[in-house]
C-alpha positions in Angstrom: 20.3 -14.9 -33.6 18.2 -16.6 -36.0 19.3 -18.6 -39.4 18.2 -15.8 -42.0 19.6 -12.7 -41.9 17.9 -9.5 -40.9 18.7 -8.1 -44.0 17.4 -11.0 -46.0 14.4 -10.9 -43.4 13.0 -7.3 -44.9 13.8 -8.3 -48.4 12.0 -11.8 -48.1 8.5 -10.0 -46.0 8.4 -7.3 -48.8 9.0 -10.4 -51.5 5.9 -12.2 -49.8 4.1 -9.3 -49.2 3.7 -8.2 -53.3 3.9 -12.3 -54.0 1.6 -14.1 -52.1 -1.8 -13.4 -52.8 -3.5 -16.8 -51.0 -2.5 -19.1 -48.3 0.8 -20.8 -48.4 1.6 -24.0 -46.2 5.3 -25.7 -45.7 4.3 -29.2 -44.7 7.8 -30.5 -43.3 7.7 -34.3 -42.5 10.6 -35.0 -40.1 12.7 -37.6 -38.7 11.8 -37.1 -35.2 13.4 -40.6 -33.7 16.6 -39.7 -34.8 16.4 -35.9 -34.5 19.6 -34.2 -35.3 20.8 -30.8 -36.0 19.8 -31.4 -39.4 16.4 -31.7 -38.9 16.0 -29.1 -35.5 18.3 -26.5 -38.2 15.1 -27.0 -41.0 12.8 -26.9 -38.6 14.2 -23.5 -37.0 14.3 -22.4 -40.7 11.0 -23.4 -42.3 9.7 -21.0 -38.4 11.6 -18.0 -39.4 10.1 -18.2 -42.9 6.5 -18.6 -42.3 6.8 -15.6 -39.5 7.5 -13.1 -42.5 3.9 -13.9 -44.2 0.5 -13.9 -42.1 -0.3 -16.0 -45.7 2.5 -18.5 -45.0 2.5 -21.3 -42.2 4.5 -24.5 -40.9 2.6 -27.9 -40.4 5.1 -30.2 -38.8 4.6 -33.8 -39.8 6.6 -37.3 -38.6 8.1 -39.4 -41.4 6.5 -42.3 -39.4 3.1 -40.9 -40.4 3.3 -43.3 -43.5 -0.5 -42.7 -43.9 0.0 -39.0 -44.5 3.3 -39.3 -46.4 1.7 -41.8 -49.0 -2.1 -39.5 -49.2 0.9 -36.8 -49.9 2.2 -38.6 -52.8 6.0 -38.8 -51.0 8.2 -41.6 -51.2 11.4 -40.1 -49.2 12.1 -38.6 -45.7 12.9 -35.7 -44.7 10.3 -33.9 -47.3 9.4 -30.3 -47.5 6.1 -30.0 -49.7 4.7 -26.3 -50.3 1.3 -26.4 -50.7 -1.6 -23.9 -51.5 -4.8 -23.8 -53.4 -2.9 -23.8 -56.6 -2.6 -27.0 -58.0 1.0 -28.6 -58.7 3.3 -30.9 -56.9 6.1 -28.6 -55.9 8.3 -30.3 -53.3 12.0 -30.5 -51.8 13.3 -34.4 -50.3 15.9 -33.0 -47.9 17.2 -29.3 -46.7 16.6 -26.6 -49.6 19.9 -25.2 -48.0 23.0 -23.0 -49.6 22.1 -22.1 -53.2 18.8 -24.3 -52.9 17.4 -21.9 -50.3 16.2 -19.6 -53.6 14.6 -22.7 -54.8 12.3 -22.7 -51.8 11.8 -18.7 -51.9 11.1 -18.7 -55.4 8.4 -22.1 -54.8 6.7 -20.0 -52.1 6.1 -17.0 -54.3 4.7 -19.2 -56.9 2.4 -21.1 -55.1 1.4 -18.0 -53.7 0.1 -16.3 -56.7 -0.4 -17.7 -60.7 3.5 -17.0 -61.6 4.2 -19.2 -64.5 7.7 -17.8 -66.0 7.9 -20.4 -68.7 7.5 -19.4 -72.7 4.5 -20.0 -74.0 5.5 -22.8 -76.4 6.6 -25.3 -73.6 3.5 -24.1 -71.9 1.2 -25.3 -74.3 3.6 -28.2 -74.8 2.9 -29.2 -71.1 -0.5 -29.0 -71.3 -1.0 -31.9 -74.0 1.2 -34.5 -71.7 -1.8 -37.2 -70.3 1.0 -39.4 -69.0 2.1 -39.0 -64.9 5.6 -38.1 -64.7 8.0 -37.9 -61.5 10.9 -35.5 -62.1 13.8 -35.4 -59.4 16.6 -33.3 -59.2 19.6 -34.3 -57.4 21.4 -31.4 -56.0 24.0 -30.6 -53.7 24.0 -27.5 -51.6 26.8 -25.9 -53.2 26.1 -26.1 -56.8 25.1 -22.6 -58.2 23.2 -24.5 -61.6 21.1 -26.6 -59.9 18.6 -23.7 -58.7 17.9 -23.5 -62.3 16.8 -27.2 -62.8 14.9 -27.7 -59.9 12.9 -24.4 -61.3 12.2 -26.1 -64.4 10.9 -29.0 -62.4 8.4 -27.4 -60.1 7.2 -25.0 -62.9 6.2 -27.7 -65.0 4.3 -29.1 -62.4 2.6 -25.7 -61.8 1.9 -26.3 -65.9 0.4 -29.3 -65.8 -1.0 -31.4 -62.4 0.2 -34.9 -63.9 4.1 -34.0 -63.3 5.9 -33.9 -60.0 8.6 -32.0 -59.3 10.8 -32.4 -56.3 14.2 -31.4 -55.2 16.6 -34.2 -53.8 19.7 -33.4 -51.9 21.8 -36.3 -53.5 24.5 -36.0 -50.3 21.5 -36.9 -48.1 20.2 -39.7 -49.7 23.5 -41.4 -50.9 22.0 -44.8 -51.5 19.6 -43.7 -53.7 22.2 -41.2 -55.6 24.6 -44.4 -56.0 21.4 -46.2 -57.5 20.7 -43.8 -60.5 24.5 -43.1 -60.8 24.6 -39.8 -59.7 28.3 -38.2 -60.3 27.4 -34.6 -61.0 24.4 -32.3 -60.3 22.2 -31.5 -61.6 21.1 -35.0 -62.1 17.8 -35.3 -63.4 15.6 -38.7 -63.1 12.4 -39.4 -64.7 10.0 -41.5 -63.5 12.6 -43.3 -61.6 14.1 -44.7 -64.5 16.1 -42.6 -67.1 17.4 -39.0 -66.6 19.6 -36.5 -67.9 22.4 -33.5 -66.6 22.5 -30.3 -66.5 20.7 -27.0 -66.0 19.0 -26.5 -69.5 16.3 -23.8 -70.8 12.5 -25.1 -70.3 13.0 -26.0 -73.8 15.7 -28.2 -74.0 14.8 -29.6 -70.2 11.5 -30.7 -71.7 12.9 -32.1 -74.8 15.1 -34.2 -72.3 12.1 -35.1 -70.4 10.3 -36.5 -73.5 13.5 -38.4 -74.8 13.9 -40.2 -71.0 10.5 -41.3 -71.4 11.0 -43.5 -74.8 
């Protein structure tokens, strides 16, 4: 029996099928030294997923490929990074599991087609940013808010190439979540510096974004 449900199977196939109108990879860099039932669990997952698209696919990577990870623009390990021709730095640093799993469905359909379901105003706010920014959301599987923030994240990449937007399971990497502080999710870091909490509209999350960058 596989990890996704048969009845979440049909619903995710017709999903991709009215979604993804180009070619959409999952480039999964694993641990493979130290393979686990973590990493065998996301690798089982990311399989079942790309079999309900002909335009989805899994290209299976080793964290020990440092050339790759760093011509990638990834700093952590496990990373899931969904790719297409669309341009926009939409990844996940760990399992995109419990409520996250919508995170990665939602990721897919966007880089699959020219989805941008922010308001216009932030758009064109976006667009005028010439600085690089890294945005990382610690999450933890079980919170039901963090969906939301990660959202923001990746569709303000989709808005503007200069911003990256990745996912991190703060349980995962606990060293790093004890570095920025991280007590409750979502915990949002810019730049690897400053950060804010909470879910917040595209608004707001980009008004934090701009403060953490003074």
């Amino acid at each position: 029996m596989g990890l996704i449900s048969e009845e979440d199977r049909k619903y995710l196939k017709e999903e991709f099928k009215n979604n993804l109108k180009r070619e959409v990879k999952l480039l999964y860099f694993q641990q493979e030294e130290s393979a686990s039932e973590y990493s065998e669990q996301t690798k089982e997952l990311l399989e079942e997923l790309a079999s309900l698209s002909n335009n989805l696919s899994l290209e299976l990577e080793s964290c020990d490929n440092a050339e790759k990870m760093k011509s990638e623009e990834l700093t952590l390990c496990p990373s899931i990074k969904v790719k297409s021709e669309r341009k926009g730095f939409v990844n996940f640093y760990g399992v995109p599991a419990g409520h996250e799993f919508i995170s990665l469905v939602e990721a897919i359909k966007d880089m699959g087609s020219d989805n941008l379901s922010l308001p216009d105003e932030v758009i064109k706010d976006l667009k005028e940013i010439k600085e690089r920014i890294d945005i990382k959301v610690f999450i933890t599987h079980g919170c039901p808010y963090c969906p939301g923030a990660v959202r923001n994240a990746h569709q303000f990449s989709l808005a503007n190439e200069k911003i990256k937007g990745s996912m991190v399971d703060a349980n995962y990497f606990g060293e790093l979540s004890m570095k920025h502080r991280v007590s409750s999710v979502p915990h949002i870091i810019i730049n690897d510096r400053n950060g804010f909490m909470g879910n917040l509209p595209p608004s707001l999350f980009l008004d934090k974004v701009k403060e953490a960058l003074k």
